[in-house]
N, CA, C and O atoms as CSV, one atom per row, in Angstrom:
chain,resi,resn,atom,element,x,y,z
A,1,UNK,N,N,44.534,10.006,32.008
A,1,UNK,CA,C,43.153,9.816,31.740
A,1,UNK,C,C,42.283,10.546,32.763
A,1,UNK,O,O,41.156,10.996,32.558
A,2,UNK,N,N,43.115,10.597,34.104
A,2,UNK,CA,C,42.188,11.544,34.891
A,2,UNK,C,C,41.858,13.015,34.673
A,2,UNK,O,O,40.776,13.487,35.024
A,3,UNK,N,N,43.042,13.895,33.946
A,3,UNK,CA,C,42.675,15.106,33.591
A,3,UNK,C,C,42.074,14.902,31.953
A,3,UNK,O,O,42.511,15.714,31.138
A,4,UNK,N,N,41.276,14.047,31.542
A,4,UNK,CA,C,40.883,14.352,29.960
A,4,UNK,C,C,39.496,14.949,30.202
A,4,UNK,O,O,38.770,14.554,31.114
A,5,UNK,N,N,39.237,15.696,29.540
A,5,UNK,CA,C,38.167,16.829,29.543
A,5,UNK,C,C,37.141,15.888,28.793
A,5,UNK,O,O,35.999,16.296,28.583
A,6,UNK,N,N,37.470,14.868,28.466
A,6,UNK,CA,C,36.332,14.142,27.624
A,6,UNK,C,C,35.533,13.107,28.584
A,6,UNK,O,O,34.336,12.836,28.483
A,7,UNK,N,N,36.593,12.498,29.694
A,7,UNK,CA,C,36.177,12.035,30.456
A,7,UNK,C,C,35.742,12.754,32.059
A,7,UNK,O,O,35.831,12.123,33.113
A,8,UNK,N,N,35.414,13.745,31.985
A,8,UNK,CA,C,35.044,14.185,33.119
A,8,UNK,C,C,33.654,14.482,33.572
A,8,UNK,O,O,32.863,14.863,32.708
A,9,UNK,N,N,33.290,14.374,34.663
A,9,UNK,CA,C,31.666,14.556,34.763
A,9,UNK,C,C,31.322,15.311,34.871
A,9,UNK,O,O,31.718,16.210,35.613
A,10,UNK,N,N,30.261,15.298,34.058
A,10,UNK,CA,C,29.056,16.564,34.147
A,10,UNK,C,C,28.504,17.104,35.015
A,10,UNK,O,O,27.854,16.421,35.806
A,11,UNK,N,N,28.570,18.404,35.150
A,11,UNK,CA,C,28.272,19.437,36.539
A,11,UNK,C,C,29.390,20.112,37.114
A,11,UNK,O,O,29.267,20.952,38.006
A,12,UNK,N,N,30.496,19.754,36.611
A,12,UNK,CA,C,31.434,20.489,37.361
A,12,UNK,C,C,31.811,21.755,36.234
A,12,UNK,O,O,32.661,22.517,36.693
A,13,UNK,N,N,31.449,22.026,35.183
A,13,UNK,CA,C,31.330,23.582,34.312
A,13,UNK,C,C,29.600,23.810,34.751
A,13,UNK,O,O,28.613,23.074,34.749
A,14,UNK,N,N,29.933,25.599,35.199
A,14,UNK,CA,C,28.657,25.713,35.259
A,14,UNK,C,C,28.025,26.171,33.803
A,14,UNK,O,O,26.892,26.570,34.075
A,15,UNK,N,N,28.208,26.276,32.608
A,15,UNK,CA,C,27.892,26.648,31.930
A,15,UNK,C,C,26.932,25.430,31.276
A,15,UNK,O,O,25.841,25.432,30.706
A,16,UNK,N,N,27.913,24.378,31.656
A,16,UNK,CA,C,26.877,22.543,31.158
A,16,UNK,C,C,25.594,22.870,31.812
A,16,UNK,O,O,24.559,22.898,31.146
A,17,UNK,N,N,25.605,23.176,33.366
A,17,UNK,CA,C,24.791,23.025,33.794
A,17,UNK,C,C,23.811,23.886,33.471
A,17,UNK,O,O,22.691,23.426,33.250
A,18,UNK,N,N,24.090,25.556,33.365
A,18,UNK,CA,C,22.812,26.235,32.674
A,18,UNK,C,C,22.215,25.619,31.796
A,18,UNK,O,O,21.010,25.395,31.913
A,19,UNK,N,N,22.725,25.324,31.024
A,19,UNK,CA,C,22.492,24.718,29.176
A,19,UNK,C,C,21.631,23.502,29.697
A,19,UNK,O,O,20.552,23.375,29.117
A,20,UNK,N,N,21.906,22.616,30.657
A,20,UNK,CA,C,21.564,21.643,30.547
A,20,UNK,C,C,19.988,21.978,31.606
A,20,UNK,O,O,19.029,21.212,31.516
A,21,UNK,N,N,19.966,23.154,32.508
A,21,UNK,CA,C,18.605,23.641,33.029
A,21,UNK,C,C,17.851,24.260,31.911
A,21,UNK,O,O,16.665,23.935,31.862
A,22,UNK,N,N,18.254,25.033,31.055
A,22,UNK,CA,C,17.489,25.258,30.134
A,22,UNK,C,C,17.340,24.056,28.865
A,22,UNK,O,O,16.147,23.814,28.684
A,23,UNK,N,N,17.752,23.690,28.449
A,23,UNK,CA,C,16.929,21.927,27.961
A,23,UNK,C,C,16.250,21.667,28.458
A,23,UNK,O,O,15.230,21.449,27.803
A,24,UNK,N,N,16.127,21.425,30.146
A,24,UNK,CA,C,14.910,20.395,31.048
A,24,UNK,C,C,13.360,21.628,30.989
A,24,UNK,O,O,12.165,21.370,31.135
A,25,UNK,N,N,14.215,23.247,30.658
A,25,UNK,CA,C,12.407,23.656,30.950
A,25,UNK,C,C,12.396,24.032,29.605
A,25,UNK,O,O,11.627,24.985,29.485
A,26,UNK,N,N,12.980,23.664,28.369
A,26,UNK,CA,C,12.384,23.836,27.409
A,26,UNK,C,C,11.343,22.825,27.035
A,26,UNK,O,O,10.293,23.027,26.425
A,27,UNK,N,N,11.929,21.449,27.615
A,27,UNK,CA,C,11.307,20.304,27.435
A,27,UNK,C,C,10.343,19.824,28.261
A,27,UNK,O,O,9.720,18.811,27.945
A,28,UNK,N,N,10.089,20.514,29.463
A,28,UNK,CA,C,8.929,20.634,30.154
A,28,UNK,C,C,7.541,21.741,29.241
A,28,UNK,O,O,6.383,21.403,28.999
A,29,UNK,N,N,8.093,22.815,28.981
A,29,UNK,CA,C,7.223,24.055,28.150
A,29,UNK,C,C,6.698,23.099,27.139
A,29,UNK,O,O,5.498,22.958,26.907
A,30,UNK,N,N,7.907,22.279,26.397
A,30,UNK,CA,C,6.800,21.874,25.017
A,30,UNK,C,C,6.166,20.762,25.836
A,30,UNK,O,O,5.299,20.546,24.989
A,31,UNK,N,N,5.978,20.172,26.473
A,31,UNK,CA,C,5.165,18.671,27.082
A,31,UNK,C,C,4.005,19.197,27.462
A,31,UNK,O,O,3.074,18.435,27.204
A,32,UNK,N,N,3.636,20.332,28.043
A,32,UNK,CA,C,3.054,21.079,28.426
A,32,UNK,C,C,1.857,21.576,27.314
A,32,UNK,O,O,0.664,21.293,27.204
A,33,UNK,N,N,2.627,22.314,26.673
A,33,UNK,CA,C,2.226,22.708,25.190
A,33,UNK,C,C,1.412,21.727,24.322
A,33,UNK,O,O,0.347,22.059,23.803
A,34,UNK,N,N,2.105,20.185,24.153
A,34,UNK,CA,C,1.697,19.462,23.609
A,34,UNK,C,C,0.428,18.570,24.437
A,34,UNK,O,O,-0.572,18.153,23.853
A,35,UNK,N,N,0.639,18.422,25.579
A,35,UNK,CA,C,-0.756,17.838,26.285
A,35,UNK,C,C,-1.647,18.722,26.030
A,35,UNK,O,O,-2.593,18.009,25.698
A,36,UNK,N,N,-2.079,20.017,25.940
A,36,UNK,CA,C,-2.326,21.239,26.009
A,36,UNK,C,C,-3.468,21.076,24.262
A,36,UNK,O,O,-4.680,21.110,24.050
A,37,UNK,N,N,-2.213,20.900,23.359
A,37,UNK,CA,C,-2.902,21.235,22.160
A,37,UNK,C,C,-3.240,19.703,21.633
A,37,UNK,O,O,-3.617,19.645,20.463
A,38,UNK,N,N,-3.136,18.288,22.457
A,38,UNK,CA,C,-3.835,17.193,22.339
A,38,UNK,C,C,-4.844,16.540,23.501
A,38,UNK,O,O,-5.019,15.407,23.949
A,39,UNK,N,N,-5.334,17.675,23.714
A,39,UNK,CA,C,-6.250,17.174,24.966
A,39,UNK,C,C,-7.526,16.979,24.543
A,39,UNK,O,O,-7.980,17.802,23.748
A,40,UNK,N,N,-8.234,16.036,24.914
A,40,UNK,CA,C,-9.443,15.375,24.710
A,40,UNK,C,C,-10.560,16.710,24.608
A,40,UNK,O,O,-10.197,17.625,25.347
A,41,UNK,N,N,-11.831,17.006,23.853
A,41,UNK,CA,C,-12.309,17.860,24.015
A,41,UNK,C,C,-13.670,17.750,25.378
A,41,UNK,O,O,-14.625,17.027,25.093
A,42,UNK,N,N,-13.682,18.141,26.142
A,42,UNK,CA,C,-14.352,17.608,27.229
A,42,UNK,C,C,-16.024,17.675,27.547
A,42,UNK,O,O,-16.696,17.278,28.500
A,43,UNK,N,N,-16.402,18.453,26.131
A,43,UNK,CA,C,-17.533,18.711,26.167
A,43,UNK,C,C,-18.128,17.684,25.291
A,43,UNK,O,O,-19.105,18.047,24.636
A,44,UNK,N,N,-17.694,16.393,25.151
A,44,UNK,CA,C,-18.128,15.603,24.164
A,44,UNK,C,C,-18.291,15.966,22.602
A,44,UNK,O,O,-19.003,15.219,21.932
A,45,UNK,N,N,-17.847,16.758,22.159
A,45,UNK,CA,C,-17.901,17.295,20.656
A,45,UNK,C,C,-17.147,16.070,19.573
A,45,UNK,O,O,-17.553,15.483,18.570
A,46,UNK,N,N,-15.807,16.042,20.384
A,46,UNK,CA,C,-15.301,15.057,19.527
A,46,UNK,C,C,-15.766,13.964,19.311
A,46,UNK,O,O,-15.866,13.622,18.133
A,47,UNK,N,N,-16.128,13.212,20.185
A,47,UNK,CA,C,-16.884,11.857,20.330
A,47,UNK,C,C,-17.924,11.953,19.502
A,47,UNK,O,O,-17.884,11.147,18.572
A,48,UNK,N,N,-19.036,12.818,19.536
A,48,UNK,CA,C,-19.771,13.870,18.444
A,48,UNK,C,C,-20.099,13.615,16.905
A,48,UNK,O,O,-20.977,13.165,16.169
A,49,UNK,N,N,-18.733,14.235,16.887
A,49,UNK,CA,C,-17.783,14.072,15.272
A,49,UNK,C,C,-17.120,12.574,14.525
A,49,UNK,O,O,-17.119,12.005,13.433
A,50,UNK,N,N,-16.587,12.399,15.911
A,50,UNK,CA,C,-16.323,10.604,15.099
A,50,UNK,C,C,-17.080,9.947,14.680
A,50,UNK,O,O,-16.948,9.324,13.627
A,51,UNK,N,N,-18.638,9.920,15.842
A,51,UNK,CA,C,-19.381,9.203,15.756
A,51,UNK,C,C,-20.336,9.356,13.906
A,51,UNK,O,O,-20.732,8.682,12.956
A,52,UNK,N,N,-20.265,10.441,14.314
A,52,UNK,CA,C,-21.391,10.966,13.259
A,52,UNK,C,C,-20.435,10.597,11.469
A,52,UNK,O,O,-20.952,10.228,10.415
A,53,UNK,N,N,-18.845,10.911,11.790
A,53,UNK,CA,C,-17.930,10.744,10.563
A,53,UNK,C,C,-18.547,8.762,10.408
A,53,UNK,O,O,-19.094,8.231,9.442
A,54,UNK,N,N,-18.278,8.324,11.353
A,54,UNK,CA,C,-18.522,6.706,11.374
A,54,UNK,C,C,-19.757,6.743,10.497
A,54,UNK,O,O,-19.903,6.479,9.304
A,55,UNK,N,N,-20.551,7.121,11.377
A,55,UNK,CA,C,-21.839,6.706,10.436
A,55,UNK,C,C,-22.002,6.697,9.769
A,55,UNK,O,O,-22.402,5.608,9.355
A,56,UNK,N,N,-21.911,8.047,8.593
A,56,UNK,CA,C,-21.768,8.387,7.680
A,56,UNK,C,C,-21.118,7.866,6.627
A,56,UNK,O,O,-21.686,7.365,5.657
A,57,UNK,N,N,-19.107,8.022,6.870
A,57,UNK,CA,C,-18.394,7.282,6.303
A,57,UNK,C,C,-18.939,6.108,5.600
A,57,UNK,O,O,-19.304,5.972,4.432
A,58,UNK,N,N,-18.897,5.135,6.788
A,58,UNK,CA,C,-18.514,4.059,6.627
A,58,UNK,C,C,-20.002,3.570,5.416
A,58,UNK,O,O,-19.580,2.688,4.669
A,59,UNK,N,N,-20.989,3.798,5.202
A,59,UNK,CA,C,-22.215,3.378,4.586
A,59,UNK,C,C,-21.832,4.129,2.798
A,59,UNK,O,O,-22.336,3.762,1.737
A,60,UNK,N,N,-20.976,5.050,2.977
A,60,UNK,CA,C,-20.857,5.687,2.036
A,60,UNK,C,C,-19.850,5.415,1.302
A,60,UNK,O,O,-19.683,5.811,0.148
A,61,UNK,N,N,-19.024,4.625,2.028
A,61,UNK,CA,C,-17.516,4.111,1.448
A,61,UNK,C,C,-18.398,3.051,0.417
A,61,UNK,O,O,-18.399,3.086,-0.814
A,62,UNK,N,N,-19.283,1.926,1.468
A,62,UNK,CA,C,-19.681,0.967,1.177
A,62,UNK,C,C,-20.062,1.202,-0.299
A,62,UNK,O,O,-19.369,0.740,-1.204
A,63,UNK,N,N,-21.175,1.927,-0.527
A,63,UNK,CA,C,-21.747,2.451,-1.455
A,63,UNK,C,C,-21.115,2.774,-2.729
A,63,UNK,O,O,-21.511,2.370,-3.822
A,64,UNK,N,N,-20.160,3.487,-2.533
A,64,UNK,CA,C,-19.108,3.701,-3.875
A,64,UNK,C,C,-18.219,2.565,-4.211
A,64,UNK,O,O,-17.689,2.286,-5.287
A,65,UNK,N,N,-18.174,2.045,-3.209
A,65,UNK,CA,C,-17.669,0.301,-3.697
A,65,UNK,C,C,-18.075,-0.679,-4.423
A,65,UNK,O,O,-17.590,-1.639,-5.022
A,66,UNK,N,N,-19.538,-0.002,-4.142
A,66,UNK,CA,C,-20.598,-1.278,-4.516
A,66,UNK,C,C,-20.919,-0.694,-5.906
A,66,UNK,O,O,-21.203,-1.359,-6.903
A,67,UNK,N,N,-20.844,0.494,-5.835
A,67,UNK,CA,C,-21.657,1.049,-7.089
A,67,UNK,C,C,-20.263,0.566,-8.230
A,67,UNK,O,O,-20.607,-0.012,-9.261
A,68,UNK,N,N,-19.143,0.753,-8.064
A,68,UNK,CA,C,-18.088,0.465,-8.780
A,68,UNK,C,C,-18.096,-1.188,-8.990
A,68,UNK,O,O,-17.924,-1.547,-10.155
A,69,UNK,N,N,-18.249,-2.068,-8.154
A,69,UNK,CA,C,-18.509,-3.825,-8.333
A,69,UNK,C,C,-19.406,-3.469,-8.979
A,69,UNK,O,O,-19.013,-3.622,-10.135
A,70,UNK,N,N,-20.915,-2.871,-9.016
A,70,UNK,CA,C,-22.054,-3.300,-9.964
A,70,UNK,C,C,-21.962,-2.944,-10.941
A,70,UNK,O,O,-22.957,-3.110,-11.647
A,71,UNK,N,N,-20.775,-2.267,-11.557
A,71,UNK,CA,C,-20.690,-1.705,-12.682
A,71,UNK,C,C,-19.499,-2.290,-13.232
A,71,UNK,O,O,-19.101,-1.636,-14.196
A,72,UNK,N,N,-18.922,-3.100,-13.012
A,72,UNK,CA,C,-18.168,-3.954,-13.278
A,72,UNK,C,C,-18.335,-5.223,-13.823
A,72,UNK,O,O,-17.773,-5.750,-14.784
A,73,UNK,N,N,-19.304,-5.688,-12.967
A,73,UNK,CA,C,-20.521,-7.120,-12.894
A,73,UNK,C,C,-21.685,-6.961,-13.408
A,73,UNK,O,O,-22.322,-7.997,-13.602
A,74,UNK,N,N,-22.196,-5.916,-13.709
A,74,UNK,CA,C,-23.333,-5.383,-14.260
A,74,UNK,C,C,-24.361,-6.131,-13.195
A,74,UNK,O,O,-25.171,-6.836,-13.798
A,75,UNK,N,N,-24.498,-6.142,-11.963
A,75,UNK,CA,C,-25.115,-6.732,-11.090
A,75,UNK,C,C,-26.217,-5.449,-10.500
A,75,UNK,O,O,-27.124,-5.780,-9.737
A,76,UNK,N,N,-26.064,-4.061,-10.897
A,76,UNK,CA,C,-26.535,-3.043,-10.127
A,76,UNK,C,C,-28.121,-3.333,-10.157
A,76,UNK,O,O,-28.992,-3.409,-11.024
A,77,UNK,N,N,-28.028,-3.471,-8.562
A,77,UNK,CA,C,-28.226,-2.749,-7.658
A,77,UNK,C,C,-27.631,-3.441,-6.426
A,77,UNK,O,O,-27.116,-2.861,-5.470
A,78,UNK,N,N,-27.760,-4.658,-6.570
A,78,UNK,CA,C,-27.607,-5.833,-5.136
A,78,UNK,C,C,-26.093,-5.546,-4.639
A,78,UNK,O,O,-25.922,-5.304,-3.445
A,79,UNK,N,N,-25.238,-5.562,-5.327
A,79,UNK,CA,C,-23.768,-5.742,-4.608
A,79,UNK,C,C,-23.735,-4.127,-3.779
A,79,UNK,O,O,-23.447,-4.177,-2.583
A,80,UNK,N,N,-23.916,-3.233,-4.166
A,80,UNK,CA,C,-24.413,-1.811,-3.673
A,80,UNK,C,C,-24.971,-1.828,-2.258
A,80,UNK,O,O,-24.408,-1.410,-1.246
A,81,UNK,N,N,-26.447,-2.510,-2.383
A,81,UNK,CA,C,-27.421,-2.286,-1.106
A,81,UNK,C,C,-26.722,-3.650,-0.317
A,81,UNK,O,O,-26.863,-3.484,0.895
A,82,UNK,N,N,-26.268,-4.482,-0.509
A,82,UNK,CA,C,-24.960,-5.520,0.310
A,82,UNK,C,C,-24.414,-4.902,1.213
A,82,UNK,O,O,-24.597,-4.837,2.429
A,83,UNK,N,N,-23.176,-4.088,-0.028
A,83,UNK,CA,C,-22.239,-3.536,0.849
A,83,UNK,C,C,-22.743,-2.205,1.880
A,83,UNK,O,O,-22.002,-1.779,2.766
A,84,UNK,N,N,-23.954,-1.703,1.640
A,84,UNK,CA,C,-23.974,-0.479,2.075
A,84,UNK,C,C,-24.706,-1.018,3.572
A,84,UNK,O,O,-24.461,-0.421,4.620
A,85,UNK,N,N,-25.500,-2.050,3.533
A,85,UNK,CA,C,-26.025,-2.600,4.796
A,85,UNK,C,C,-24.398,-3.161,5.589
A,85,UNK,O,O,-24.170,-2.887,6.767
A,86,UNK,N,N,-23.535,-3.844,4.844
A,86,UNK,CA,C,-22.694,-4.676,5.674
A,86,UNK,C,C,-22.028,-3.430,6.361
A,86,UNK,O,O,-21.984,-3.298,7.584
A,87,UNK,N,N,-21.453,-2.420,5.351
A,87,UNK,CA,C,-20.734,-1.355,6.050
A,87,UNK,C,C,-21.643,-0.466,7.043
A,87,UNK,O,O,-21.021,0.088,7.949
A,88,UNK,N,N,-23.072,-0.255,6.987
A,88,UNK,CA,C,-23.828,0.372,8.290
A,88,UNK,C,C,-23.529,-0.721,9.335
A,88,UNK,O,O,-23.563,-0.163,10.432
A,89,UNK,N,N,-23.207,-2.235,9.502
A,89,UNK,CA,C,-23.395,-2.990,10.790
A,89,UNK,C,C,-21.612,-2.884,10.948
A,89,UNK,O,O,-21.090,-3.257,11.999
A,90,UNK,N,N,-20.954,-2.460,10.050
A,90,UNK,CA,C,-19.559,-2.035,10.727
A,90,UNK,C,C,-19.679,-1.105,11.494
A,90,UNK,O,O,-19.484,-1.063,12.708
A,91,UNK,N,N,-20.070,-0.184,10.652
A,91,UNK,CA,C,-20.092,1.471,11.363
A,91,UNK,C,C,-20.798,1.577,12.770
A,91,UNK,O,O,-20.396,2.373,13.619
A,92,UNK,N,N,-22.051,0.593,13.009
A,92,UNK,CA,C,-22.543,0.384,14.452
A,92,UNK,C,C,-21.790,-0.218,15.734
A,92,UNK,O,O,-22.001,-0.024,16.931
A,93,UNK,N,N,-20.762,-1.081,15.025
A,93,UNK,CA,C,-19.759,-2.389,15.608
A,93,UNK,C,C,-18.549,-1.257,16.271
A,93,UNK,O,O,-18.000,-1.256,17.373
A,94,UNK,N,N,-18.412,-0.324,15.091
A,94,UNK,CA,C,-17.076,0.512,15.506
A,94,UNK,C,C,-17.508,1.507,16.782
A,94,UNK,O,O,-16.848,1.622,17.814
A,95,UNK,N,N,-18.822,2.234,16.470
A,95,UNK,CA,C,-18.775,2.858,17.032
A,95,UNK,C,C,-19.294,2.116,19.059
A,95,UNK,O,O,-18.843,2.453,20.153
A,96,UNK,N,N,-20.175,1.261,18.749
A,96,UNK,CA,C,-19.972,0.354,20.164
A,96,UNK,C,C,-18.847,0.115,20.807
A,96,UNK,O,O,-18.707,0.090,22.030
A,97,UNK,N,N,-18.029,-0.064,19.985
A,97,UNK,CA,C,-15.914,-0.320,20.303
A,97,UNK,C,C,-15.840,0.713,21.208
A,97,UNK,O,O,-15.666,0.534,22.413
A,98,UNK,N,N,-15.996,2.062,20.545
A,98,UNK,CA,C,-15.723,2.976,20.799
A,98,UNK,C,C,-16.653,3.845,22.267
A,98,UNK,O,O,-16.227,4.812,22.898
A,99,UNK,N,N,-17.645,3.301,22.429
A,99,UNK,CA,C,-18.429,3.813,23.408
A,99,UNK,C,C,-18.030,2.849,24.610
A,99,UNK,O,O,-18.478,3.317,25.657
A,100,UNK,N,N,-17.313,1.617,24.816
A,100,UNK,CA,C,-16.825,0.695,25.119
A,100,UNK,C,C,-15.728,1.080,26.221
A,100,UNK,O,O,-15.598,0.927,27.436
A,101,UNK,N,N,-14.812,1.815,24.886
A,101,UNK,CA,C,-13.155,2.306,25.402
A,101,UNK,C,C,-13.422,3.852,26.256
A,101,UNK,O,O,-12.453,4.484,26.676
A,102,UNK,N,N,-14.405,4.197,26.387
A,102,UNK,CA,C,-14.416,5.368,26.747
A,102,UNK,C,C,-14.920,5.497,28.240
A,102,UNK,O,O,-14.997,6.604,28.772
């Protein structure tokens, strides 16, 4: 069992060991790479964009929701201007979250 090539430790072929230096800086290059191409945008743009998607979104989701319930219920207009107010005091709620975490 002492000469089995299956049980022997690693580092004593140098060829493991190249192989196994080139793994560690391939896997450094992509970590690198990947912090790189997920990094926060620092000029506030993104924050920007969410904010403004929030706003937007979320009053507009409301809206096509509502317009689909009032047309269902034949209730149009109220379930509409409901949801479209409830979803603007989300969209204010989220984005406070969010000015919060930052």
């Amino acid at each position: 069992m002492a000469n089995d090539p299956e049980n022997a430790p690693i580092g004593e072929d140098p060829k493991l060991d190249s192989l196994e230096d080139r793994i560690a800086r391939a896997r450094h290059a992509e970590d690198e790479r990947m912090a790189k191409e997920h990094a926060p945008m620092r000029d506030g743009r993104s924050a920007g964009i969410q904010i403004a998607s929030t706003m937007l979104g979320y009053p507009l989701g409301g809206i096509l929701v509502g317009l689909v319930l009032d047309n269902v219920f034949d209730t149009l207009p109220w379930i509409t201007i409901g949801l479209m107010f409830l979803a603007f005091a989300g969209a204010l709620m989220h984005v406070a979250r969010m000015s919060k975490n930052r």
